[in-house]
C-alpha positions in Angstrom: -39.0 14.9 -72.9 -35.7 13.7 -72.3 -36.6 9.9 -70.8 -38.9 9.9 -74.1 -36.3 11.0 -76.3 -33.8 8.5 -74.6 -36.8 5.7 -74.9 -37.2 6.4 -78.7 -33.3 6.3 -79.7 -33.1 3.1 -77.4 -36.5 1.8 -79.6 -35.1 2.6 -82.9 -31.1 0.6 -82.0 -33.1 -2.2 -80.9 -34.6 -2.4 -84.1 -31.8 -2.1 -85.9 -29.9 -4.4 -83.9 -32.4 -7.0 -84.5 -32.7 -6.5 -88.2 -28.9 -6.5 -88.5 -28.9 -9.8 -86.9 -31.3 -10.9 -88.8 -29.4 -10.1 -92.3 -25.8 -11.8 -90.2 -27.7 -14.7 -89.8 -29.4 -15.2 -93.3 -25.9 -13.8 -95.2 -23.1 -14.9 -93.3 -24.1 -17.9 -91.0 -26.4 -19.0 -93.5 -23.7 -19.0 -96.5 -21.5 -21.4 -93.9 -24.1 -23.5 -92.8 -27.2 -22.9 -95.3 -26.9 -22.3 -98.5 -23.0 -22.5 -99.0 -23.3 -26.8 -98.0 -25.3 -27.1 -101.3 -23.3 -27.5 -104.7 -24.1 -28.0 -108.1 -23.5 -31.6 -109.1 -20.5 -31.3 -112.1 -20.6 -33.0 -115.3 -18.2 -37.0 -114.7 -19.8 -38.9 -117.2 -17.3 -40.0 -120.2 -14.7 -39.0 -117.8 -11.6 -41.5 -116.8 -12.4 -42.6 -113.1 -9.5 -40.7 -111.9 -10.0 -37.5 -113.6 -13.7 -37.3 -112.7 -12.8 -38.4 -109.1 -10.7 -35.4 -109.1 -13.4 -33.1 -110.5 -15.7 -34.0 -107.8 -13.2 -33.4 -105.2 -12.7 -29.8 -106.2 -16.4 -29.2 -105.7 -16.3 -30.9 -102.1 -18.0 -34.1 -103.6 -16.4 -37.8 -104.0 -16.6 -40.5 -106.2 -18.0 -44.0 -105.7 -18.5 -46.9 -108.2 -21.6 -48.3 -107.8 -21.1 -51.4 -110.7 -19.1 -51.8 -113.7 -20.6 -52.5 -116.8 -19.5 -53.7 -120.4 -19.9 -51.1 -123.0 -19.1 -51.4 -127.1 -18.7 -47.5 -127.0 -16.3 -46.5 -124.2 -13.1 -47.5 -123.1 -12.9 -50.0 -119.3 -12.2 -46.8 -116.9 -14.7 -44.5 -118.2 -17.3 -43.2 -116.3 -20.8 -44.6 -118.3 -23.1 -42.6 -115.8 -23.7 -41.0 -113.2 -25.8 -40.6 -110.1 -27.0 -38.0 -109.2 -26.9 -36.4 -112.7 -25.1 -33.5 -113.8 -26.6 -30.0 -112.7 -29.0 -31.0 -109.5 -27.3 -29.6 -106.2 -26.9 -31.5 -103.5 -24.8 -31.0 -100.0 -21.3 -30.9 -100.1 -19.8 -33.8 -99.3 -22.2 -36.1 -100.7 -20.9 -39.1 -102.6 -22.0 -39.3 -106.5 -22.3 -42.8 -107.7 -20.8 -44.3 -111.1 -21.2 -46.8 -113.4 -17.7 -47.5 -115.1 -17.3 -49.2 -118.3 -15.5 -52.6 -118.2 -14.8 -51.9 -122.2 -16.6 -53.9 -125.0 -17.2 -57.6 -123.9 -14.8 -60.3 -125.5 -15.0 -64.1 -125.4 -12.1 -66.5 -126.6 -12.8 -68.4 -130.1 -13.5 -71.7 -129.2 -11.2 -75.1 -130.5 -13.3 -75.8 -133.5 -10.7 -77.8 -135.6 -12.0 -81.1 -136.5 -15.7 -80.7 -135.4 -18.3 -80.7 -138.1 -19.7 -77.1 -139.8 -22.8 -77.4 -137.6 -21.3 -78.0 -134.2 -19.0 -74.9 -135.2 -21.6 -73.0 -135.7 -23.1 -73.9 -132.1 -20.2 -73.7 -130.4 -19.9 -70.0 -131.5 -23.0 -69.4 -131.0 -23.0 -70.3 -127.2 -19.6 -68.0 -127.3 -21.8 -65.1 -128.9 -19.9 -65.1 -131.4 -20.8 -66.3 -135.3 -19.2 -68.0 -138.4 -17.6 -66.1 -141.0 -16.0 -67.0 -144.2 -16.6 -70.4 -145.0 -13.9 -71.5 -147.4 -13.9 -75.1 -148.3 -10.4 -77.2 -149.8 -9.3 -80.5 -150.5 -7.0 -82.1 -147.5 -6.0 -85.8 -147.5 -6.4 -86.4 -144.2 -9.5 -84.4 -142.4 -12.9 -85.8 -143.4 -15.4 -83.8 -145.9 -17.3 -81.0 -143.7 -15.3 -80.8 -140.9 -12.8 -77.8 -139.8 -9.5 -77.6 -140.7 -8.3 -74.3 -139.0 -9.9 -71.0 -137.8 -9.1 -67.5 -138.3 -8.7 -66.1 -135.7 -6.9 -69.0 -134.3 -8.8 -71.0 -131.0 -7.7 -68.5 -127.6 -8.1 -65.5 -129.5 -10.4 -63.0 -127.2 -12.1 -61.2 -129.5 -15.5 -58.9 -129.1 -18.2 -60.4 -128.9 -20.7 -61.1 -132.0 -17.4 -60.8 -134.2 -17.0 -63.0 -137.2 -14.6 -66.2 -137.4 -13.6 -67.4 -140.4 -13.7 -71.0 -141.1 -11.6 -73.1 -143.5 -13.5 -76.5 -144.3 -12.1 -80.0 -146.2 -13.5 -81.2 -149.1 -12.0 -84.6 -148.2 -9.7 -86.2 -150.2 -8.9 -84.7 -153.7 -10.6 -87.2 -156.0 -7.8 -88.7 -158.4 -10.2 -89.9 -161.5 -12.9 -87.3 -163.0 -16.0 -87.7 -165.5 -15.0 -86.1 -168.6 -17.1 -83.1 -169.0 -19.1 -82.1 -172.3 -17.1 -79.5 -173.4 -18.7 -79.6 -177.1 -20.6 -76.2 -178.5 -18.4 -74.2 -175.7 -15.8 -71.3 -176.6 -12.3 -72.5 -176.5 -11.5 -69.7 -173.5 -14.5 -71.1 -171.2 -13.2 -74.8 -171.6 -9.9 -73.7 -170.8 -11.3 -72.1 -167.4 -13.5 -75.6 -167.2 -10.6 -77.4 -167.3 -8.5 -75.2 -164.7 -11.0 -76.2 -162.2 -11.2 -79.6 -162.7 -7.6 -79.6 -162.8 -7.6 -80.9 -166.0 -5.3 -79.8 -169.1 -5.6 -79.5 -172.8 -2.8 -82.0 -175.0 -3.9 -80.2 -177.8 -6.1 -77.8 -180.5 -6.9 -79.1 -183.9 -8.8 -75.7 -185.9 -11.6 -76.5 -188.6 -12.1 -74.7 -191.1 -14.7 -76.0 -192.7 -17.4 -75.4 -190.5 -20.4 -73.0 -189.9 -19.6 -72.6 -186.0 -18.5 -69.7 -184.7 -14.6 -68.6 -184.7 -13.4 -70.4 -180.8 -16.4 -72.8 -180.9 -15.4 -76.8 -179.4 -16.8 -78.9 -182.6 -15.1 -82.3 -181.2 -13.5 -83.4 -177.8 -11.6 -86.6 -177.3 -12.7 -88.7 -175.0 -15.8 -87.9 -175.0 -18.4 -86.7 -172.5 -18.8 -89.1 -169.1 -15.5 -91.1 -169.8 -13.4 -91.3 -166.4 -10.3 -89.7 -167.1 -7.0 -89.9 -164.3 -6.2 -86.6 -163.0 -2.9 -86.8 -165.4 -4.9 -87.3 -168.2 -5.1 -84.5 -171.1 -7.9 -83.6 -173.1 -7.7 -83.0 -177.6 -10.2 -81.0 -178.5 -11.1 -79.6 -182.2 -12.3 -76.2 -182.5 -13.6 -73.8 -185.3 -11.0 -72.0 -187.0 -11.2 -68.6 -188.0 
């Protein structure tokens, strides 16, 4: 009885001792080299290169930039995506690849002075950029249709697809004008007329004998399609009250 008694307690350690290394392997050998190598992948992306770096670091991961890409949205240094994402787990250790933003794209407004509207517009174009404003003036010396000056000026990196404003002669400022018909007008819409033609009034005779309304040009001296110097001034008679 007492060999089996001695053969049954030496059974029973046995067992236990083989079920005990069992649970040390799976638990504590297997948290070292198992299970504890594996890590969840942390969240990088919209994160500065170094701060994400940093991130990864403290879960036994590192950073490494795979390209860098332009982007309209974040800043050049920002962390655009990642690879792999946020969440799977992975071994420790691993490297997690980046795509970092170079910041929005810019391209330096071409020298456009002196070239015609159209090639302007090409020129932008092939810049990815695009005309603007388009406002047009007299100059003396730069021929009709052709640039005078840009806003912003030619060097200027600015985003792409952004506007440039474009200031345009008219040529020469003519120095004799057709007088226009100012008859039947009111007396305030001649004198803006005028303004633009850079043409003046020398004076306003009233009539008051007249069915016209009050303000209404009855008479204008000279008269309609007369060339007229740019010093010249224009009588006009007008309904009185």
């Amino acid at each position: 009885m007492r060999v089996f008694r001695f053969l049954l307690i030496a059974v029973a350690l046995g067992a236990l001792s083989f079920v005990g290394g069992i649970f040390l392997m799976d638990v504590v050998m297997g948290g070292v080299v198992g299970r504890g190598d594996v890590v969840s992948v942390p969240s990088i992306e919209e994160l500065p290169e170094e701060e994400a770096s940093l991130r990864l670091e403290e879960t036994g991961l590192y950073l490494a930039v795979d390209r860098i890409e332009f982007s309209a949205l974040l800043d050049s240094g920002i962390v655009l995506r990642q690879r792999p994402a946020a969440g799977e787990r992975v071994k420790r250790g691993r490297r997690i690849g980046v795509i970092l933003s170079a910041g929005a794209e810019r391209a330096a407004v071409p020298e456009l002075v002196g070239e015609r509207i159209r090639q302007a517009r090409i020129a932008l174009a092939e810049k990815g950029l695009r005309v603007g404003g388009v406002i047009s003036v007299p100059h003396e010396t730069v021929e009709e249709q052709r640039v005078i000056a840009t806003d912003p000026v030619a060097g200027t990196a600015t985003l792409k697809g952004a506007p440039v404003d474009l200031l345009v002669s008219l040529g020469p400022e003519p120095s004799r004008f057709l007088a226009p018909d100012l008859v039947g007008l009111p007396l305030a819409e001649v004198r803006r007329h005028l303004r633009l033609f850079g043409l003046s009034l020398a004076n306003v005779a009233y009539e008051t004998e007249t069915d016209k309304p009050e303000g209404t040009v009855l008479a204008q001296t000279p008269p309609p399609g007369v060339r007229l110097d740019r010093d010249r001034r224009i009588e006009l008679k007008v309904a009185s009250p």
